[in-house]
C-alpha positions in Angstrom: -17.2 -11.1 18.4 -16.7 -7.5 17.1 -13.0 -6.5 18.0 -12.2 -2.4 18.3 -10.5 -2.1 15.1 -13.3 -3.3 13.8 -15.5 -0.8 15.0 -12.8 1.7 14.7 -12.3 0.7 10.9 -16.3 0.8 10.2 -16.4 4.5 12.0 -13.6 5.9 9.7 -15.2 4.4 6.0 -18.6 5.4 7.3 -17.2 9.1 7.7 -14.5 9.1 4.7 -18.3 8.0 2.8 -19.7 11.2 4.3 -17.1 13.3 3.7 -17.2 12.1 0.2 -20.5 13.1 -0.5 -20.4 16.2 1.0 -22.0 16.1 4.1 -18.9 18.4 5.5 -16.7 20.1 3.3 -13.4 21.8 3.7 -13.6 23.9 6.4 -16.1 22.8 8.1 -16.0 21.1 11.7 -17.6 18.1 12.7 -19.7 17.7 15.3 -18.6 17.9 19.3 -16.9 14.0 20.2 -20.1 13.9 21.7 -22.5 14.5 19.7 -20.8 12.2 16.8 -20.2 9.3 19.0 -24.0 9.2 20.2 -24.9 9.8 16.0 -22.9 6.8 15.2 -23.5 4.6 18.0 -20.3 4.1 19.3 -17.6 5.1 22.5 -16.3 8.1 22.3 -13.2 6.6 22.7 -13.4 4.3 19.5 -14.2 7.5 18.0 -11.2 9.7 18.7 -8.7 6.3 17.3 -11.5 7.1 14.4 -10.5 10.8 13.6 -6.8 9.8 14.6 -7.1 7.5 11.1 -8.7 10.0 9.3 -5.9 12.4 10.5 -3.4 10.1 9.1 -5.2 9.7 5.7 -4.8 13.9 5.3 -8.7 14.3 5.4 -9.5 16.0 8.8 -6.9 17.8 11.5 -7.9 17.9 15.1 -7.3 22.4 16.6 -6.8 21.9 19.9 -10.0 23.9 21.8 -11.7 23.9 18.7 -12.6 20.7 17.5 -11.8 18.8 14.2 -11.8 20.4 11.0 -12.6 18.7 7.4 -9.2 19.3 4.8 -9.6 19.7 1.4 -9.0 15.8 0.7 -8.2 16.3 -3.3 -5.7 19.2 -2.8 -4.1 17.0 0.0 -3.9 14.3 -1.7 -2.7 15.2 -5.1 0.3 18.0 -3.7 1.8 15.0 -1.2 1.5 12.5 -4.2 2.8 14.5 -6.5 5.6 16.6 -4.7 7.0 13.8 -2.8 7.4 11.1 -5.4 8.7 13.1 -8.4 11.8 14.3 -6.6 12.2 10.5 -5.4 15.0 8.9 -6.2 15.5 5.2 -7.4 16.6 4.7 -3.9 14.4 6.1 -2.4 11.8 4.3 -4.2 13.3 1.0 -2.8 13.7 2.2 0.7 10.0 2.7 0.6 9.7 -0.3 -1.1 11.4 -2.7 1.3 10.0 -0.9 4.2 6.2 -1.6 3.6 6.0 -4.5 0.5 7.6 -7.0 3.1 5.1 -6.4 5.7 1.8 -5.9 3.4 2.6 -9.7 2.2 3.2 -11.1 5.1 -0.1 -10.2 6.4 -1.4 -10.8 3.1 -0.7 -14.8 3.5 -2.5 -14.4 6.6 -5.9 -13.5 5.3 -6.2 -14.7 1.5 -8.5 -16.3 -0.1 -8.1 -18.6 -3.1 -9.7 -16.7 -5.6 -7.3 -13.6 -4.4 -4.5 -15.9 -4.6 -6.1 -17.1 -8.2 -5.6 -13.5 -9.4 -2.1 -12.8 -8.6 -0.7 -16.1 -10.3 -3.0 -15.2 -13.5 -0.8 -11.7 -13.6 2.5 -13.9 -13.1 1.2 -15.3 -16.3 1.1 -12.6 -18.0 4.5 -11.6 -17.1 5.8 -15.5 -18.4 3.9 -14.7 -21.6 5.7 -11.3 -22.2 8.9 -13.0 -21.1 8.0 -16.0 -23.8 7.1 -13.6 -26.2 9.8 -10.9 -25.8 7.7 -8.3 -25.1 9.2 -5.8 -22.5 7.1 -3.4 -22.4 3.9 -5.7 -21.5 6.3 -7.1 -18.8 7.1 -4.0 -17.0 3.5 -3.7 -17.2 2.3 -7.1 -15.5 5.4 -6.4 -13.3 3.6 -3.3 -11.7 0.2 -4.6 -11.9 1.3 -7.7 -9.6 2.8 -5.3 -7.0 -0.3 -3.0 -7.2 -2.9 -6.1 -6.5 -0.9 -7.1 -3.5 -1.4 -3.6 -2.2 -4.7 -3.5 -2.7 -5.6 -7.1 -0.7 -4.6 -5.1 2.5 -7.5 -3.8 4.3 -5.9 -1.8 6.8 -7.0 1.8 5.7 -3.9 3.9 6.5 -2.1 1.4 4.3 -4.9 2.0 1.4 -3.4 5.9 1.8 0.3 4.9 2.2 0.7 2.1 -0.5 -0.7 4.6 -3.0 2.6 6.1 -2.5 4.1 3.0 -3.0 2.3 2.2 -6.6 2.9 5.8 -7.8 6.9 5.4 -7.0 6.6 1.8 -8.3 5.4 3.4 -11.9 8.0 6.1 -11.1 10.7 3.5 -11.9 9.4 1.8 -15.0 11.2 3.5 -17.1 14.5 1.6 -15.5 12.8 -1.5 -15.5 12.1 -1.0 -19.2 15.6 -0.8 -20.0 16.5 -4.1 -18.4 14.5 -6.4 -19.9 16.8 -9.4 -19.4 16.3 -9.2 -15.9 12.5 -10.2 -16.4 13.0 -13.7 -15.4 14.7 -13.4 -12.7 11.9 -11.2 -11.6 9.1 -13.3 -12.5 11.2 -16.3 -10.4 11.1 -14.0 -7.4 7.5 -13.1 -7.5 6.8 -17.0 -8.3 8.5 -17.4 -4.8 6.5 -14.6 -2.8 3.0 -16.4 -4.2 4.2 -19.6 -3.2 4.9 -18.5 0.2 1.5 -16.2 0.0 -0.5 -19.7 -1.3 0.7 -21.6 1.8 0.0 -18.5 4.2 3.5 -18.8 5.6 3.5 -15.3 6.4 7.0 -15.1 7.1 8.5 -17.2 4.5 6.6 -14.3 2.0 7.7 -11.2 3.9 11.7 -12.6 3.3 10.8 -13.9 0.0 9.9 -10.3 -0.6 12.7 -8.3 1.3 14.8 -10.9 -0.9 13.2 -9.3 -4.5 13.5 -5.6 -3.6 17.2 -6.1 -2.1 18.4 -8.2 -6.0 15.7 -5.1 -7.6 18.2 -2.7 -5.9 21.2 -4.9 -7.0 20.1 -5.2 -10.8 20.0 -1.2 -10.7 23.2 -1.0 -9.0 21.5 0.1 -5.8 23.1 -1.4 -2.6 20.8 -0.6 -0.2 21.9 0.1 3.4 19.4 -1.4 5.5 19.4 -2.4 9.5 18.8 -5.7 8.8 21.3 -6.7 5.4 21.4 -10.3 6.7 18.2 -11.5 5.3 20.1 -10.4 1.6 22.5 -13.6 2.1 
């Protein structure tokens, strides 16, 4: 059975591939709704929650009247990466944190497979060798490579736009992670407990699991965060 988001999610790679390879460049429009929908074989509805993705990923805007014109994806993307995470503060780079990390695990331990799961517990290895070893720096490094290859296992594509954001603050705070090296156990213990949950596909258990790691991240900073729902802290 082929649900709607899975048309709608085949429409939007099949034209973020043709934008990619220049089929329309910035500035140009796309075709009439019509036109489109009939090239791709698809609704016209399905369509439209299409180009409402791609408006959300920066590459197209829809004029009013006029139709939907094609951004200039690399300027986009490289001015709202930049701009908005180097005047980020630690803070703010936890409140982003904690607002998507919980959720993108939770629906993680819904959908993955062993080999995925293989993967993350191989980089928790390399963070227990660093922490056996001493070695902060490769630490810090496995830290924020476990973090970036649970963003990656989601396959919604707005998140593959958004948790970009998320990595680039992530790195963002390295250098404060580097100066706490005795904090790298604790660390790896909290990450042991998000696979854990991830490995039995309670989804829920590995969304708290994780609003539990970024709330003790905060506290190891000195960061109390003030979030709606504090209770899941105790």
């Amino acid at each position: 059975m082929i649900t709607t988001s899975t048309v709608v999610n085949s429409v939007v790679e099949k034209l973020r591939a043709a934008l990619a390879r220049g089929q329309w460049r910035s500035g140009d429009m796309l075709p009439g709704q019509r036109e489109l929908a009939e090239q791709l074989g698809i609704s016209r509805p399905s369509l439209r929650e299409a180009v409402i993705v791609l408006e959300t990923l920066g590459l197209v805007r829809s004029m009013p009247g006029k139709g939907v014109v094609v951004l200039d994806a690399q300027l986009s993307d490289s001015q709202s990466h930049d701009s908005a995470v180097a005047g980020a503060s630690l803070e703010d780079v936890l409140q982003l944190r904690y607002t998507l990390e919980p959720f993108i695990v939770g629906l993680v331990a819904q959908s993955i497979s062993s080999k995925e799961v293989g993967q993350l517990r191989l980089t928790l290895m390399d963070m227990r060798e660093a922490l056996d070893a001493g070695d902060s720096e490769a630490g810090v490094s496995a830290y924020i490579a476990f973090h970036e290859e649970l963003f990656t296992l989601t396959s919604n594509p707005i998140f593959q736009s958004v948790v970009q954001q998320t990595s680039n603050a992530l790195k963002q705070s390295a250098e404060v992670l580097r100066n706490s090296p005795e904090h790298l156990a604790e660390r790896l213990e909290e990450n042991e407990a998000v696979v854990r949950a991830i490995r039995s596909k309670n989804s829920a258990q590995a969304s708290a699991e994780m609003r539990r790691h970024i709330l003790r991240e905060g506290q190891r900073m000195g960061i109390e965060l003030n979030i709606p729902d504090d209770n899941l802290s105790r």
